[in-house]
C-alpha positions in Angstrom: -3.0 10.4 22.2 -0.6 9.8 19.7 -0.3 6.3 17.9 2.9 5.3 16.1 3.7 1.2 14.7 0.6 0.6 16.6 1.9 1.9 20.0 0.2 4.6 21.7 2.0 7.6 23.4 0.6 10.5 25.1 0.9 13.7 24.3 2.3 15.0 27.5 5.3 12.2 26.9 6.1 13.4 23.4 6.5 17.2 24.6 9.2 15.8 27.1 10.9 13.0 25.5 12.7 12.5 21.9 10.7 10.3 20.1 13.0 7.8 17.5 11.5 7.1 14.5 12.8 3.8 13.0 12.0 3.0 9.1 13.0 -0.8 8.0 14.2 -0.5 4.5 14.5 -3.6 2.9 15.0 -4.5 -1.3 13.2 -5.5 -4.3 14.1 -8.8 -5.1 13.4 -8.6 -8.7 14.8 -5.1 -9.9 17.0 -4.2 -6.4 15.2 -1.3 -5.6 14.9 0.4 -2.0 11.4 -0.5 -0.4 9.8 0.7 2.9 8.3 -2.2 4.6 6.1 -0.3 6.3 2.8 0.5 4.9 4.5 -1.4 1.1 1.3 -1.9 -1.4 3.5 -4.7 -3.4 4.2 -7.7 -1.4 4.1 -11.5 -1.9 5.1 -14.9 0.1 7.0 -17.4 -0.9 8.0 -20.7 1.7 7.2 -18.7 4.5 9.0 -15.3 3.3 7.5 -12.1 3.0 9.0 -10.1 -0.1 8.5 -6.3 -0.7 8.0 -4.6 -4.7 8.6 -0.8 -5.2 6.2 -1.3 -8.0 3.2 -3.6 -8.9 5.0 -5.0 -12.1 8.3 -6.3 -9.8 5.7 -8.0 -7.7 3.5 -9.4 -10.7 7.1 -10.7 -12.0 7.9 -11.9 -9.0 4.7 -14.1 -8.6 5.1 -15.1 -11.7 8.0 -16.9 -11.5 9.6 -16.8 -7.9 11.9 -20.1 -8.3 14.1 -18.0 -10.6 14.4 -14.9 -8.3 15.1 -16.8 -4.9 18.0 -18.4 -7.0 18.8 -15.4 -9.2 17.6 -12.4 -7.1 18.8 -8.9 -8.2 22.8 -7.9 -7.8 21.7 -5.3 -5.1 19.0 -7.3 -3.6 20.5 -8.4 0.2 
């Protein structure tokens, strides 16, 4: 048995089927880098939103002060 996202597939259905893997990509609010949400070790709410770091000091930054980066968020952050 194979698990992926949490779902479980047999073995026997992998062999005979094409198996899509989907990656959300999503990005850094504070320096616009490209984060996976999946498994992400940096990430921090604010009002309800869930917002994903490439790196510890983007979230400690972020936490910080998020007031300035909901209104001011990164050029490339969309």
């Amino acid at each position: 048995m194979l698990s992926f996202l949490g779902v479980k597939y047999s073995e026997n259905l992998i062999s005979k089927a094409t198996v899509v893997i989907v990656i959300i990509m999503t990005k850094d609010i504070v320096c616009g880098g490209d984060v996976t949400e999946e498994g992400c070790d940096w990430t921090a709410e604010f009002n309800g939103k869930k917002y994903y770091f490439d790196v510890a000091g983007c979230q400690t930054s972020f936490e910080m002060n998020p007031g300035h980066y909901i209104t001011h968020p990164h050029p490339n952050y969309k």
